[in-house]
C-alpha positions in Angstrom: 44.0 63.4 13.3 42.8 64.1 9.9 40.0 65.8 8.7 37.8 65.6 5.7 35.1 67.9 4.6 31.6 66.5 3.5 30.5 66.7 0.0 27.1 66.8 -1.0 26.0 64.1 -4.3 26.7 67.6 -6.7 30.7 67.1 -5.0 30.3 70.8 -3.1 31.5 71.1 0.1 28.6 71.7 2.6 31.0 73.2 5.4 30.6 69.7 7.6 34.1 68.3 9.0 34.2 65.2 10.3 37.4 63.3 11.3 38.5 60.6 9.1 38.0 57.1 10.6 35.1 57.8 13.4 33.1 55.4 13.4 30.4 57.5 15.1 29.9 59.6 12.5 26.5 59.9 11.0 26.4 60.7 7.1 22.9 61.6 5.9 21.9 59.6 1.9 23.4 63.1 0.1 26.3 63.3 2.1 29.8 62.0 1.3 33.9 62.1 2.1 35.9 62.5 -1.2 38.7 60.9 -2.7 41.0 61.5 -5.8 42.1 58.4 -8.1 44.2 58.4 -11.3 44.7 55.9 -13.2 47.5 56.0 -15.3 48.5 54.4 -18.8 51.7 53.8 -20.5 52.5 53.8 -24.2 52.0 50.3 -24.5 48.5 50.7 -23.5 49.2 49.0 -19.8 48.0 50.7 -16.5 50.7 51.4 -13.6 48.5 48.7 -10.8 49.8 48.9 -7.1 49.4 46.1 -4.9 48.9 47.7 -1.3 50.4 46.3 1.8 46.8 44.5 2.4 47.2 42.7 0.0 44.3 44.3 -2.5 45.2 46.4 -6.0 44.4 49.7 -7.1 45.2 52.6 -9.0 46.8 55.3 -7.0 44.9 58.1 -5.0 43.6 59.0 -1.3 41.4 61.0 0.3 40.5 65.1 0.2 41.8 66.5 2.9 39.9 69.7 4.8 40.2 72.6 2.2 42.1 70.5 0.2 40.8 70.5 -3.6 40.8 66.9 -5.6 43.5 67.9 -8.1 46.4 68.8 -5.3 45.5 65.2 -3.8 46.2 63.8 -6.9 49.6 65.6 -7.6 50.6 64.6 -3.6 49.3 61.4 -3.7 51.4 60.3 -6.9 54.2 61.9 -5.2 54.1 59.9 -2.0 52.6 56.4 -2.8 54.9 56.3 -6.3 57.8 59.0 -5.2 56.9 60.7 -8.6 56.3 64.1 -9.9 53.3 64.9 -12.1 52.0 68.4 -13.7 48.3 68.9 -13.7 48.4 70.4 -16.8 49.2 66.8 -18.3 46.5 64.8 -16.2 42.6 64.4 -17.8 40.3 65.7 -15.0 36.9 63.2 -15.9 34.9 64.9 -12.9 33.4 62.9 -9.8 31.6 59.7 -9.4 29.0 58.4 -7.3 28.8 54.9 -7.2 28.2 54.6 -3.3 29.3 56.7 -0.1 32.7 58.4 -1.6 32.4 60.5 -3.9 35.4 59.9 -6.6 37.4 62.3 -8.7 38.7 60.6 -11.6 41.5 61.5 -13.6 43.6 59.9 -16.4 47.1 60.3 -17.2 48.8 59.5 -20.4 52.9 59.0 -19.7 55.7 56.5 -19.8 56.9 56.3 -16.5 60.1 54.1 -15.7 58.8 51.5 -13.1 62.2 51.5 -11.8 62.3 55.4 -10.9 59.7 54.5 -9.0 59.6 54.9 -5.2 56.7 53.1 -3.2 55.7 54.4 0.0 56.2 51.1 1.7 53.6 51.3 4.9 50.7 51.6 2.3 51.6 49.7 -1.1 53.9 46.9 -1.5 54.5 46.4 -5.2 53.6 48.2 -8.0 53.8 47.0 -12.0 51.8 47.7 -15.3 49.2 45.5 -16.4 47.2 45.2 -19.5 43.6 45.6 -19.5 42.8 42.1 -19.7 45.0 41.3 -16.3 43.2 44.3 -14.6 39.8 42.7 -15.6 41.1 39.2 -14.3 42.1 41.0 -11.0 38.0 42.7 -11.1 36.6 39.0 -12.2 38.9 37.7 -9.1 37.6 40.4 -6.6 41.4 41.2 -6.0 40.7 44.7 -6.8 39.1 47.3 -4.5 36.1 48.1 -5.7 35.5 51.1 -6.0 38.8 51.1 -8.1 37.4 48.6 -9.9 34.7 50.7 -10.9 36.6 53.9 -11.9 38.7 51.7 -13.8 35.3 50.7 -16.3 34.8 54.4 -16.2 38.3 54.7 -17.7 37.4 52.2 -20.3 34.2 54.0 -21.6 36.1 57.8 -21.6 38.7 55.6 -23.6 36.4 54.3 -26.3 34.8 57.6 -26.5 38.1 59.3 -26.9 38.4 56.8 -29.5 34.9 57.5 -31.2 33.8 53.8 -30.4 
């Protein structure tokens, strides 16, 4: 059984559990579960893209445990899903969104990893490779992508161009 804590739209815990999955559960409009998503970018200006065992593709990430904070998600979840090791201190923390009920942390990472080094966790993703913007956009265009991936991955875009001074 795992259990999440519910987030309010400011991304503060309001002490509510629930378990992850009931579909009994009753959120109120300001209340949320919480996830952690990086999205991370080679030298070549490509994004490391895994295709998941449903079939759908997305940036690596998963949900905040209970008392669990957003950037030790994102260190285990790199770790299991991709089998590699990440420091924190080399990761871009770009805060939470709210696009709908989850409430997203984003983060960006800047690194060259091997794609062979790499180790999927095969019961959730089933490939992974790096793809250039224009490929991720065709996956968005295509509705291959899950959504709210899809959406971080603009928000990546515009902290790019303003990291850029576009």
């Amino acid at each position: 059984m795992e259990l999440l804590d519910v987030y309010d739209d400011n991304a503060k815990r309001t002490g509510r559990i629930v378990v992850r999955g009931n579909k009994d559960e009753v959120f109120a409009p300001n209340e949320h579960i919480a996830v952690s998503i990086i999205f991370i970018e080679n030298s070549e200006g490509k994004f490391l893209i895994q295709k998941t065992v449903k079939g759908e593709y997305s940036s690596t990430g998963g949900h905040i445990d209970h008392d669990e904070e957003p950037d030790d998600v994102i260190i285990r979840e790199v770790k299991e899903e991709l089998g590699i090791d990440i420091n924190i201190n080399e990761v871009v923390k770009l805060g939470y969104r709210l696009f709908d009920f989850p409430l997203r942390f984003l983060y960006y990472l800047k690194k060259d990893i091997d794609i062979k080094e790499i180790k999927i966790q095969e019961s959730e993703v089933s490939s992974v490779e790096y793809m250039s913007v224009s490929d991720i956009n065709n996956l968005i265009e295509n509705n291959l992508m899950n959504k709210g991936h899809a959406m971080l991955f603009k928000e990546i875009l515009k902290y790019k161009g303003e990291e850029n001074g576009k």
